[in-house]
HTML snippet that shows the backbone in 3Dmol.js (N, CA, C, O; Angstrom):
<script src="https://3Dmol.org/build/3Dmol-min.js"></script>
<div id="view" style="width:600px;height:400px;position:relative"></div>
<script>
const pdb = `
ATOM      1  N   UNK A   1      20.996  15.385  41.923  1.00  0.00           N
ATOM      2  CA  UNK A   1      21.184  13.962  41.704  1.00  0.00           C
ATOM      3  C   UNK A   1      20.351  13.179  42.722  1.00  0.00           C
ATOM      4  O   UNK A   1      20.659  13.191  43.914  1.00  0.00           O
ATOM      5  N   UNK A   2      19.324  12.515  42.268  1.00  0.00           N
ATOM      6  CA  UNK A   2      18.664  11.298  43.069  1.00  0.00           C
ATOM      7  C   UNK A   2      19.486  10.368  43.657  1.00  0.00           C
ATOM      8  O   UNK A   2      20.187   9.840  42.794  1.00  0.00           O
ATOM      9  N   UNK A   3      19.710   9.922  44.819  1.00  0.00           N
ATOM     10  CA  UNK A   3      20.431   8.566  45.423  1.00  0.00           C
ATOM     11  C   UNK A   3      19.670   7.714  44.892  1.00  0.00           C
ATOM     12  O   UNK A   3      18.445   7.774  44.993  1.00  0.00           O
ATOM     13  N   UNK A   4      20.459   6.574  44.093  1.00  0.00           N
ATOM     14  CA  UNK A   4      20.005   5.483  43.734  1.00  0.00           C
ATOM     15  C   UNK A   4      18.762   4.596  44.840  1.00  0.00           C
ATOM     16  O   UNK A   4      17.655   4.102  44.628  1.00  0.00           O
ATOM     17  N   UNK A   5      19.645   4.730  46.056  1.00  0.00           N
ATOM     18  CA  UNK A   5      18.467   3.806  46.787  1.00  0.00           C
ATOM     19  C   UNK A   5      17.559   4.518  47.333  1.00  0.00           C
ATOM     20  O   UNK A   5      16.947   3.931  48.225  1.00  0.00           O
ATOM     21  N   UNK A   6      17.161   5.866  47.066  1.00  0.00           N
ATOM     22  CA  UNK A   6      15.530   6.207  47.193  1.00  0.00           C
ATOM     23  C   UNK A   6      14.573   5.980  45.983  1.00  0.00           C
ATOM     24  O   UNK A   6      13.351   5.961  45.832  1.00  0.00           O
ATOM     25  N   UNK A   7      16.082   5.755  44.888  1.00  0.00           N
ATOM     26  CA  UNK A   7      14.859   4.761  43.583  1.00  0.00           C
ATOM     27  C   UNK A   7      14.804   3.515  44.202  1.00  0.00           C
ATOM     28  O   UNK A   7      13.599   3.529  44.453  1.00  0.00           O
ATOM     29  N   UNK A   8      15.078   2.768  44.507  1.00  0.00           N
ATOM     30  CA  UNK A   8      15.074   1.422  44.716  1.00  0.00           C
ATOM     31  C   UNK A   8      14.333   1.431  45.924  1.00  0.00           C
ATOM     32  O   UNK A   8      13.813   0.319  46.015  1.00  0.00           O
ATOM     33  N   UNK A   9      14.031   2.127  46.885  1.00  0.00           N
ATOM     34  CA  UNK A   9      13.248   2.513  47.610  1.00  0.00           C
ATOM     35  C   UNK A   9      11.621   2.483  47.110  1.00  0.00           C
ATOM     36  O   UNK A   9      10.624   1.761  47.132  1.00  0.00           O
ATOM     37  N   UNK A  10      11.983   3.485  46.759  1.00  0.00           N
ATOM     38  CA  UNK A  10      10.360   3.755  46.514  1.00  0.00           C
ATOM     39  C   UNK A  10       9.373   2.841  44.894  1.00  0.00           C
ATOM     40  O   UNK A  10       8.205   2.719  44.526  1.00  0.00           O
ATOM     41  N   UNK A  11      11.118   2.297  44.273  1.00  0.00           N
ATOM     42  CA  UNK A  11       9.830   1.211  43.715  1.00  0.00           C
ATOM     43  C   UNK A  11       9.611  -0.330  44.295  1.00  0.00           C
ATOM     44  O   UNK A  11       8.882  -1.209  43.833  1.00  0.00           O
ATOM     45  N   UNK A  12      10.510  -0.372  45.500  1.00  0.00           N
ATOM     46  CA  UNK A  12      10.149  -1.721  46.007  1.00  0.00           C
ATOM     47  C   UNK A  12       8.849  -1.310  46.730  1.00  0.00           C
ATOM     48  O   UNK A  12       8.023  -2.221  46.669  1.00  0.00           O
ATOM     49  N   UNK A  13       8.438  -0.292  47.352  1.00  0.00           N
ATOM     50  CA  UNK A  13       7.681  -0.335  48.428  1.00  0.00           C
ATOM     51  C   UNK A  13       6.314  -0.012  47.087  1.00  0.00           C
ATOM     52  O   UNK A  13       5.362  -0.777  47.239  1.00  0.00           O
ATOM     53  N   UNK A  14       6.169   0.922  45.958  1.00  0.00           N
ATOM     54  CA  UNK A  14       5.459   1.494  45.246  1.00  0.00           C
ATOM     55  C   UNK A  14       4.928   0.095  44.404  1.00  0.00           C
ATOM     56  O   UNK A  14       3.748  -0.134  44.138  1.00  0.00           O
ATOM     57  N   UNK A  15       5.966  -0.687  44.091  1.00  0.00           N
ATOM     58  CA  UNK A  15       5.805  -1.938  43.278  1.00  0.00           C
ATOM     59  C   UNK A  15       4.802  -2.879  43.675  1.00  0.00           C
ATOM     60  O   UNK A  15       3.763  -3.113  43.057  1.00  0.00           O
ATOM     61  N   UNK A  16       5.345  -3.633  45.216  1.00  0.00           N
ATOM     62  CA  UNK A  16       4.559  -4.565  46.687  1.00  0.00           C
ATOM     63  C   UNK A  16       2.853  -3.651  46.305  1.00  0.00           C
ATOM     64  O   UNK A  16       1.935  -4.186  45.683  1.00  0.00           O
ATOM     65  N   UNK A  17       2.821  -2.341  46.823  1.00  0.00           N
ATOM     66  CA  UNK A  17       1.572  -1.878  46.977  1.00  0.00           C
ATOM     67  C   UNK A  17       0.741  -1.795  45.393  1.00  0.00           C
ATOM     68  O   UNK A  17      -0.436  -2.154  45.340  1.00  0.00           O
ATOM     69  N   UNK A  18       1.191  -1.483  44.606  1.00  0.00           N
ATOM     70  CA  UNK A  18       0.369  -1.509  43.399  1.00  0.00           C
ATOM     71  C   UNK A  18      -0.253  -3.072  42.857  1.00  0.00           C
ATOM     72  O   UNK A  18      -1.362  -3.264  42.358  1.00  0.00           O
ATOM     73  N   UNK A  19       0.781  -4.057  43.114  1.00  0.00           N
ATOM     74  CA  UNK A  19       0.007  -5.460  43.015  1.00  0.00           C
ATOM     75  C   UNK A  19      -0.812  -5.468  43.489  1.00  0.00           C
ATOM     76  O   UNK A  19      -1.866  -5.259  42.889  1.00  0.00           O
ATOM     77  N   UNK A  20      -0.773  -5.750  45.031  1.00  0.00           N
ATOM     78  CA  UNK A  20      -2.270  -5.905  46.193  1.00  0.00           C
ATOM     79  C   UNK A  20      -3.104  -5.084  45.720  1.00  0.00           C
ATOM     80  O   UNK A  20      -4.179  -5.601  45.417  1.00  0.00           O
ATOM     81  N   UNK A  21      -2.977  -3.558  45.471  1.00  0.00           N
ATOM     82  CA  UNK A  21      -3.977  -2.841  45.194  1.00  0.00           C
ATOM     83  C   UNK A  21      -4.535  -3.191  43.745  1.00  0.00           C
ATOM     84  O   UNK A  21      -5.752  -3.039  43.848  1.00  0.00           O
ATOM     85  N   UNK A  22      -4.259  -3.559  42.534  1.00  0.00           N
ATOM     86  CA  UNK A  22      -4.038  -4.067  41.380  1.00  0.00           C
ATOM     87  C   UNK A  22      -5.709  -5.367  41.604  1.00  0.00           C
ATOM     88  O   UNK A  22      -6.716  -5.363  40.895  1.00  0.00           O
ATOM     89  N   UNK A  23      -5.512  -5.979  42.398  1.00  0.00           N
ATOM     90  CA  UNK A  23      -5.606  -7.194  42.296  1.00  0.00           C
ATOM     91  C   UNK A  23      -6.776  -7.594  43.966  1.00  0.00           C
ATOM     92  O   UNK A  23      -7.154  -8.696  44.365  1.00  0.00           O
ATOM     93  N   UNK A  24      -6.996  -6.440  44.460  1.00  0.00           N
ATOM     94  CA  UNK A  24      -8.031  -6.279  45.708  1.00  0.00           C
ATOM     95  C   UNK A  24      -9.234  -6.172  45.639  1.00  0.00           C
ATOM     96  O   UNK A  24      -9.609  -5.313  44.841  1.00  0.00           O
ATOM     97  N   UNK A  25      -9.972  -6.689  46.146  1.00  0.00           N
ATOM     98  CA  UNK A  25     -11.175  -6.242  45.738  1.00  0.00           C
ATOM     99  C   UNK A  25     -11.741  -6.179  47.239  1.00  0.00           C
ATOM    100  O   UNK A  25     -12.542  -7.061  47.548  1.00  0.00           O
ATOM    101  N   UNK A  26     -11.459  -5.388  48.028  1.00  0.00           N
ATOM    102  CA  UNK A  26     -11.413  -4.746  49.509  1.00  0.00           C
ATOM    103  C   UNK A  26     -11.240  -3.651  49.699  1.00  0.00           C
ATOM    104  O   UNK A  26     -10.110  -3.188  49.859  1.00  0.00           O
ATOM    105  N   UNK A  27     -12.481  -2.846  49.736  1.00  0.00           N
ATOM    106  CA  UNK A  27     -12.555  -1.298  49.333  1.00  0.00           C
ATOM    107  C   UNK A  27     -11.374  -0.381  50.447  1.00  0.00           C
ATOM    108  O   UNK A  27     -10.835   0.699  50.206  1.00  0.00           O
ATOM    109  N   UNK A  28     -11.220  -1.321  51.793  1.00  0.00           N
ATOM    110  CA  UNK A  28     -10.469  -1.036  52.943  1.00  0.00           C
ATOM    111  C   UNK A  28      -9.260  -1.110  52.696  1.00  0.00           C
ATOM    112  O   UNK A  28      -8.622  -0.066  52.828  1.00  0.00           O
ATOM    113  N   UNK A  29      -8.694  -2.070  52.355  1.00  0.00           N
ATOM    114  CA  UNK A  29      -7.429  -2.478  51.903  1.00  0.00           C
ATOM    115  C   UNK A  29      -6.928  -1.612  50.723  1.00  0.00           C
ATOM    116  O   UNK A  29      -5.706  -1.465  50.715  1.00  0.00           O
ATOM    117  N   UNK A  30      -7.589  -1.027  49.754  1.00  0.00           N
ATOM    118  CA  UNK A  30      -7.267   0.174  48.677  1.00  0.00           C
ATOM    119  C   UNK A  30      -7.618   1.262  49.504  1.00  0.00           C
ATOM    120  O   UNK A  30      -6.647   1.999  49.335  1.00  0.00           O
ATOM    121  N   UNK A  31      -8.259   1.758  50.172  1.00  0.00           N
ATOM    122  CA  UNK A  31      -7.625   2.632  50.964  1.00  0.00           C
ATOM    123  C   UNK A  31      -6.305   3.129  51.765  1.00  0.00           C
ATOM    124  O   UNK A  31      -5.647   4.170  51.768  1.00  0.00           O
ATOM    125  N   UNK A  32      -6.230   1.815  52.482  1.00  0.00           N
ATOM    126  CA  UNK A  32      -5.366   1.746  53.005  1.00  0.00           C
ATOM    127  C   UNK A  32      -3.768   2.243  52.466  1.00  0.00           C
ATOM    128  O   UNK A  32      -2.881   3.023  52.812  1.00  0.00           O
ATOM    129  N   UNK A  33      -4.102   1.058  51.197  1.00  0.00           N
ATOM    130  CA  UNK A  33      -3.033   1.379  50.141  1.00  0.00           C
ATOM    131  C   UNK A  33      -2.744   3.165  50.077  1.00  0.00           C
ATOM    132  O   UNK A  33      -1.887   3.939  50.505  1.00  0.00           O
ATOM    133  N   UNK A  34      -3.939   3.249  49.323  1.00  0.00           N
ATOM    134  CA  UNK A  34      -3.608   5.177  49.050  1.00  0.00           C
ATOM    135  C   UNK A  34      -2.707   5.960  50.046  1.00  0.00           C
ATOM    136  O   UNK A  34      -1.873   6.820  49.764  1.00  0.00           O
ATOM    137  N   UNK A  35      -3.158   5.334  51.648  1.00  0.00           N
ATOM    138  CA  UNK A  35      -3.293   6.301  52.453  1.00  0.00           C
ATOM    139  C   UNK A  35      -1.821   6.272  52.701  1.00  0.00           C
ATOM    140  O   UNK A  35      -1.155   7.269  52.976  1.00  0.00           O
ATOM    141  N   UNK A  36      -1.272   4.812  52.559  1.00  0.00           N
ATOM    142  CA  UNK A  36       0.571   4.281  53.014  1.00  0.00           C
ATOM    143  C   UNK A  36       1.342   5.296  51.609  1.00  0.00           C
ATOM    144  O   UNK A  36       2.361   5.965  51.779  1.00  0.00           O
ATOM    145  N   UNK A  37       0.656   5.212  50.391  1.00  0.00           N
ATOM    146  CA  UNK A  37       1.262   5.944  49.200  1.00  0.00           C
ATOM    147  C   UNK A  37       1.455   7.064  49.397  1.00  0.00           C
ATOM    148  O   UNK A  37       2.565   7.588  49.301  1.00  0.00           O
ATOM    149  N   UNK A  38       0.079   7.831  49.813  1.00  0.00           N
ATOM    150  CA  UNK A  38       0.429   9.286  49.855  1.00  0.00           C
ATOM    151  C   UNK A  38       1.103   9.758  50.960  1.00  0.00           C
ATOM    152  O   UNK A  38       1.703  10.831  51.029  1.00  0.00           O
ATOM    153  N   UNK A  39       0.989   8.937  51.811  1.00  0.00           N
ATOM    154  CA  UNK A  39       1.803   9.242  52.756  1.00  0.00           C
ATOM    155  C   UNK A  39       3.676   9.063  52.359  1.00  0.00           C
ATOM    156  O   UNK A  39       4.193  10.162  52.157  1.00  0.00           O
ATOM    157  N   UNK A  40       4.221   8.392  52.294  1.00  0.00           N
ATOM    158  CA  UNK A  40       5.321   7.818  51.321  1.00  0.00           C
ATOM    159  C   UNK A  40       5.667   9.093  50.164  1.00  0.00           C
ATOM    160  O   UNK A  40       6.785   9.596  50.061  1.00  0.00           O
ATOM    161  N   UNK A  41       5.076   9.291  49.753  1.00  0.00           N
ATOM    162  CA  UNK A  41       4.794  10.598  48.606  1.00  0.00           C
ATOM    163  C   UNK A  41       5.484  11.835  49.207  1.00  0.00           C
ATOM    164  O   UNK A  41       6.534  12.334  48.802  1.00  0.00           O
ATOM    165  N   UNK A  42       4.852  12.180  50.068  1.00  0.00           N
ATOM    166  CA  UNK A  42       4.792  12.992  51.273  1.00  0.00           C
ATOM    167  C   UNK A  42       6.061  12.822  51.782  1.00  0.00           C
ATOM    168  O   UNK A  42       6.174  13.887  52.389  1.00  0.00           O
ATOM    169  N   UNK A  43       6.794  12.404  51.909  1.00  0.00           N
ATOM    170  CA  UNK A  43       8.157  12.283  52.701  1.00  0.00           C
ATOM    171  C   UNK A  43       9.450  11.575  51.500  1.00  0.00           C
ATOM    172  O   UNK A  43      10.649  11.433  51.741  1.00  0.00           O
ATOM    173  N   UNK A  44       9.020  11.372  50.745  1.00  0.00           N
ATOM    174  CA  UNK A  44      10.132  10.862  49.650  1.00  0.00           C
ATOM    175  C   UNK A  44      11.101  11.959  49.178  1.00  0.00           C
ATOM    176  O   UNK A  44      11.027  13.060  49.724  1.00  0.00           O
ATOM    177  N   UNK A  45      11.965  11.753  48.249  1.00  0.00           N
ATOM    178  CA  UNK A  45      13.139  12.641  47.792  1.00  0.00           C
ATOM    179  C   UNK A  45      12.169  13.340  46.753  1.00  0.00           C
ATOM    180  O   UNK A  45      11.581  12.896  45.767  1.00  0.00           O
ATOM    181  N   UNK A  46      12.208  14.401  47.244  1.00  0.00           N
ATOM    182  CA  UNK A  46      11.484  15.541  46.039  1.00  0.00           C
ATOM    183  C   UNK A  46      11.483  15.772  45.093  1.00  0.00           C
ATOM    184  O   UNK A  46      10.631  16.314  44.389  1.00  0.00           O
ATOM    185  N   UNK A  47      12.479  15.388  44.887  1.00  0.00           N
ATOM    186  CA  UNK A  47      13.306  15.856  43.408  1.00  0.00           C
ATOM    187  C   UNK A  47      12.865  14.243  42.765  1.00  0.00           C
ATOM    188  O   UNK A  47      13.047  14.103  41.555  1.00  0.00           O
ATOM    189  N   UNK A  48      12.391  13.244  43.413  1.00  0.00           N
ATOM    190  CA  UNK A  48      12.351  12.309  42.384  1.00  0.00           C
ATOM    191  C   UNK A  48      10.682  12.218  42.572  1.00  0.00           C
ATOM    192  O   UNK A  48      10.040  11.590  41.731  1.00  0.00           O
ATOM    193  N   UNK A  49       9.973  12.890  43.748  1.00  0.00           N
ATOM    194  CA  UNK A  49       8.479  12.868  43.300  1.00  0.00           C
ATOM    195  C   UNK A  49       8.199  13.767  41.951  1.00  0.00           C
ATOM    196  O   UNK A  49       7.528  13.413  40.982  1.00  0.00           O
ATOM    197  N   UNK A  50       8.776  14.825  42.103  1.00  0.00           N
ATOM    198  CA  UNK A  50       8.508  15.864  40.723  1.00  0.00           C
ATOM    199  C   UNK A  50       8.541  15.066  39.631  1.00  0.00           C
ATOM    200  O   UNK A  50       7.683  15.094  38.749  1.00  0.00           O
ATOM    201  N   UNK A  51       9.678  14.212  39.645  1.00  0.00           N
ATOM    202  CA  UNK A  51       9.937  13.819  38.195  1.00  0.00           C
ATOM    203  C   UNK A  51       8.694  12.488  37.830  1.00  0.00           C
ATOM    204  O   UNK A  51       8.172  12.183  36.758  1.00  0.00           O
ATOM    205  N   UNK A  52       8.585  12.117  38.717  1.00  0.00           N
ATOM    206  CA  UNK A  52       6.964  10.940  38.786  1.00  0.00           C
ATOM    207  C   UNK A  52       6.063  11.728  38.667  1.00  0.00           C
ATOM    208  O   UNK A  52       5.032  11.140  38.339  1.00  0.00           O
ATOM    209  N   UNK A  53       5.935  12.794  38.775  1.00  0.00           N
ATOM    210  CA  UNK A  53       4.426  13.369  38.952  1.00  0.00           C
ATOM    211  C   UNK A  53       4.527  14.260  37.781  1.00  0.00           C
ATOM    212  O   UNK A  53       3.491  14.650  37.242  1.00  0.00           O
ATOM    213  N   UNK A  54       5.465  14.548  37.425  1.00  0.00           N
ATOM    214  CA  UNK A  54       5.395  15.344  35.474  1.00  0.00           C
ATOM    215  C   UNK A  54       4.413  16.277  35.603  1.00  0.00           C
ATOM    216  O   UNK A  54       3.564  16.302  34.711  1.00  0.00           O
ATOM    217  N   UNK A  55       4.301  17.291  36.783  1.00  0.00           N
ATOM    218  CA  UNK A  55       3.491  18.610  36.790  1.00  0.00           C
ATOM    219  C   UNK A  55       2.349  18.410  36.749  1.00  0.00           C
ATOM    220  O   UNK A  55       1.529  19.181  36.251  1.00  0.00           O
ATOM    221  N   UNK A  56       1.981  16.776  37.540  1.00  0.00           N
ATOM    222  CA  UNK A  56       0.241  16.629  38.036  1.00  0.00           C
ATOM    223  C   UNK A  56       0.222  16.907  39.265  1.00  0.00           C
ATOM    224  O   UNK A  56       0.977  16.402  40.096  1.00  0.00           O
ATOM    225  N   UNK A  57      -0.614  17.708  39.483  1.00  0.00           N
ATOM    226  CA  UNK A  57      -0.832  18.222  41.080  1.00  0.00           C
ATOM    227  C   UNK A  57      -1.450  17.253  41.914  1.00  0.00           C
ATOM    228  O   UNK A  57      -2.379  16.635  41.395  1.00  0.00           O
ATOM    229  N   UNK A  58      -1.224  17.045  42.795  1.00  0.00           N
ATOM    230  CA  UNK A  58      -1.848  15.796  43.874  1.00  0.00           C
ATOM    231  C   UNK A  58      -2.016  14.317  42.990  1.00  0.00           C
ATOM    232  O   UNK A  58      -2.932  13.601  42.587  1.00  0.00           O
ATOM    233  N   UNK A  59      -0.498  14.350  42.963  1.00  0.00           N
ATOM    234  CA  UNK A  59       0.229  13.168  42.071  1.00  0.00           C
ATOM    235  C   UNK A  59       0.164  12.033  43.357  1.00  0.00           C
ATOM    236  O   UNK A  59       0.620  12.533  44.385  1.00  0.00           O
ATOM    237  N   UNK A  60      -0.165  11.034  43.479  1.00  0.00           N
ATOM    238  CA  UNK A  60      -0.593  10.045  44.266  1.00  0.00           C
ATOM    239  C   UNK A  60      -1.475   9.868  45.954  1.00  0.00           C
ATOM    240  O   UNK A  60      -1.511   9.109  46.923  1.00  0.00           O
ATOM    241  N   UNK A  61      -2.101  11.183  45.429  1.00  0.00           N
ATOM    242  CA  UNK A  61      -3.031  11.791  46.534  1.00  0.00           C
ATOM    243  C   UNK A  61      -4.766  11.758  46.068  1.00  0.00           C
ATOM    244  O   UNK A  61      -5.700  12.275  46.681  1.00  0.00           O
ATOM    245  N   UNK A  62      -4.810  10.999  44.831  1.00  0.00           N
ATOM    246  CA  UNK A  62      -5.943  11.867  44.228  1.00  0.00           C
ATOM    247  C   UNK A  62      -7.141  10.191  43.800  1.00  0.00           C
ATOM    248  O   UNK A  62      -6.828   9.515  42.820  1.00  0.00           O
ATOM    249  N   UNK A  63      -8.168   9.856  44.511  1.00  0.00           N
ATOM    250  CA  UNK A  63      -8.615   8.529  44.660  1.00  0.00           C
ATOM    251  C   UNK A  63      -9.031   8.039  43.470  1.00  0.00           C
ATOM    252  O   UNK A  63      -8.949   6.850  43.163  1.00  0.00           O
ATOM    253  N   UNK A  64      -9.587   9.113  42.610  1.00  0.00           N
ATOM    254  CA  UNK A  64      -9.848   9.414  41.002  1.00  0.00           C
ATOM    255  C   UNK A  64      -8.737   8.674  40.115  1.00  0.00           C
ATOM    256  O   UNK A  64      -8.889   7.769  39.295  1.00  0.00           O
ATOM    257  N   UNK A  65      -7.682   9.275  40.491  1.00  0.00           N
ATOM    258  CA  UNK A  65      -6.085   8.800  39.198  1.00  0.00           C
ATOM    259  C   UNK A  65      -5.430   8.114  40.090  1.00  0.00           C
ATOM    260  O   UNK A  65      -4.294   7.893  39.669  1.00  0.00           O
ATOM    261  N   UNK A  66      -5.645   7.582  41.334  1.00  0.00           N
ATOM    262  CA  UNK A  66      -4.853   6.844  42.091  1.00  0.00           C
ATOM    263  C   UNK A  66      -4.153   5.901  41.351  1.00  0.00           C
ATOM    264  O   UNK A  66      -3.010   6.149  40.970  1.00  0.00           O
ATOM    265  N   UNK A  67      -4.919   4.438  41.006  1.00  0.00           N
ATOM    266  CA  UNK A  67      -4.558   3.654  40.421  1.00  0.00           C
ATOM    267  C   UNK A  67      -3.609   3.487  39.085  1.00  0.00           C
ATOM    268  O   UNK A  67      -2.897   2.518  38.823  1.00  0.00           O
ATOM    269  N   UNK A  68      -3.765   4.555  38.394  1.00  0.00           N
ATOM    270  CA  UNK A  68      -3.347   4.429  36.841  1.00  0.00           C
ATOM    271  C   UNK A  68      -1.680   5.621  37.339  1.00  0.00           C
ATOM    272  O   UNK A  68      -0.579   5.351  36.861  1.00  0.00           O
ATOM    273  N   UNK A  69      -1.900   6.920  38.383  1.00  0.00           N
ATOM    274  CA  UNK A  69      -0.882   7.207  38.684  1.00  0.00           C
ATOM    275  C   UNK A  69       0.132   6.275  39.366  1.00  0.00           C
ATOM    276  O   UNK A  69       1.280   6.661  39.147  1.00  0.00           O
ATOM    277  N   UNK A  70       0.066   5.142  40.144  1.00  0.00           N
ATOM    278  CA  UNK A  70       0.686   4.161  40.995  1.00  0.00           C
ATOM    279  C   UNK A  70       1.443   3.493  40.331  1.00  0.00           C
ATOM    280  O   UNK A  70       2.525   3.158  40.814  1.00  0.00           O
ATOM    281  N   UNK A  71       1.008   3.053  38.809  1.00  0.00           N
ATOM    282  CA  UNK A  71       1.259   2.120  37.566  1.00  0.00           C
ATOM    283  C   UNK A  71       2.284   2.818  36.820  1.00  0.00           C
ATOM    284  O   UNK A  71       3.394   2.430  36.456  1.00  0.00           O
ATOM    285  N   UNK A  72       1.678   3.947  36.660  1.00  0.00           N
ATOM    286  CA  UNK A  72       2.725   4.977  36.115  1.00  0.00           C
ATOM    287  C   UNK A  72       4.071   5.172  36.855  1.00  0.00           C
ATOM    288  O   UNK A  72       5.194   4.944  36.406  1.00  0.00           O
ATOM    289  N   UNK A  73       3.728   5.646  38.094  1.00  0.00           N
ATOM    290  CA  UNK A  73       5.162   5.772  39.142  1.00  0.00           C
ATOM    291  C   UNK A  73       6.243   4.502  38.847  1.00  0.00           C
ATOM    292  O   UNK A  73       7.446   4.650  38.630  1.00  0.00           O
ATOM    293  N   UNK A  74       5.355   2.946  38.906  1.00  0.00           N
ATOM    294  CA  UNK A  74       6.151   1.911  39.017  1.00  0.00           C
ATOM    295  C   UNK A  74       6.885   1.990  38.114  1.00  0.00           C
ATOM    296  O   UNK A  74       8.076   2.111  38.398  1.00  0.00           O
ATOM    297  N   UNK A  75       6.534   1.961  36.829  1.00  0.00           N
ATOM    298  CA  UNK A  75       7.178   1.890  35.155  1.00  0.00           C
ATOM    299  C   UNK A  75       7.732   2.988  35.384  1.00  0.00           C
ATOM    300  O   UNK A  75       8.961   2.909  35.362  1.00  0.00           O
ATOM    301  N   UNK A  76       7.366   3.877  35.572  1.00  0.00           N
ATOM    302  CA  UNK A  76       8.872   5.187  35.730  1.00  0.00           C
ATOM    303  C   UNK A  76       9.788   4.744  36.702  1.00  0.00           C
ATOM    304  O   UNK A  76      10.779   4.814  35.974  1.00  0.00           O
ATOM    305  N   UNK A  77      10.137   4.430  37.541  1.00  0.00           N
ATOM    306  CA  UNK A  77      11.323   3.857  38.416  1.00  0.00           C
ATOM    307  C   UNK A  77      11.743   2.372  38.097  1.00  0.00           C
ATOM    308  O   UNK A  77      12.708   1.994  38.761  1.00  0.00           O
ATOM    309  N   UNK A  78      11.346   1.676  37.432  1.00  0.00           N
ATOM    310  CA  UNK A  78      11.308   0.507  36.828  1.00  0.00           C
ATOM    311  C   UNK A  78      12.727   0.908  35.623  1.00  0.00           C
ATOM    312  O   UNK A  78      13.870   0.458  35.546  1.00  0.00           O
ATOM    313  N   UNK A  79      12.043   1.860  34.883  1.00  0.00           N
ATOM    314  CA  UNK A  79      12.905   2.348  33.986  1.00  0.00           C
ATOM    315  C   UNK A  79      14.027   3.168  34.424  1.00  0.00           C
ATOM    316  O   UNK A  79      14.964   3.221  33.628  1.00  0.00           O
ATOM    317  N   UNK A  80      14.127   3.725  35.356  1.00  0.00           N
ATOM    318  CA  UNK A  80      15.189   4.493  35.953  1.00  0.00           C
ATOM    319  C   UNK A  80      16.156   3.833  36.611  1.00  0.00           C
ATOM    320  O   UNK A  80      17.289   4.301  36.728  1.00  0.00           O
ATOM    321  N   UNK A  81      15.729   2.475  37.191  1.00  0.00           N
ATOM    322  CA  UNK A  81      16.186   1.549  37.369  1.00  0.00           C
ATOM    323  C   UNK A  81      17.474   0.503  36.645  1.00  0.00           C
ATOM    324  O   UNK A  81      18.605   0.140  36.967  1.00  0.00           O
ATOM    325  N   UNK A  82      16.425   0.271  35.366  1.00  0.00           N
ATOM    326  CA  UNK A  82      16.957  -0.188  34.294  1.00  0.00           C
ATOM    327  C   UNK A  82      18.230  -0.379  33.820  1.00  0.00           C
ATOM    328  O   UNK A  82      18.406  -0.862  32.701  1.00  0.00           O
TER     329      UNK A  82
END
`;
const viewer = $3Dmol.createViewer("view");
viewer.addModel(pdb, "pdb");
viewer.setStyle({}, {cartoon: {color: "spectrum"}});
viewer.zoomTo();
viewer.render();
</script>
């Protein structure tokens, strides 16, 4: 069982960062972003990264699918939320 507030956790903080990054056009500042995500990633409840990452390997680690994985994460905890 996920604790509710590591959902609410990780889409307030996942939510904040996907706008700015969304909407940046500061190659530094989307870095940055990645680097606070994967890091965040990296230390979150496991059991609820698995279920965001649906058996993609270097699920918010990866600079390639960054963006469209971030979007994805949000709308999945958005909905879990729900």
């Amino acid at each position: 069982m996920i604790p509710k507030d590591s959902i609410e956790s990780a889409f307030c903080f996942f939510h904040q960062k996907q706008r700015i990054y969304q909407y940046s056009t500061l190659d530094w500042q989307k870095d940055d972003i990645e680097y606070a995500i994967g890091d965040y990633a990296d230390n979150m409840n496991k059991e609820l990264y698995s279920i965001l990452a649906k058996g993609r390997s270097h699920f918010l680690h990866n600079h390639s699918t960054f963006a469209e994985e971030l979007l994805d994460a949000v709308e999945e905890l958005e909905k879990m939320l729900g």
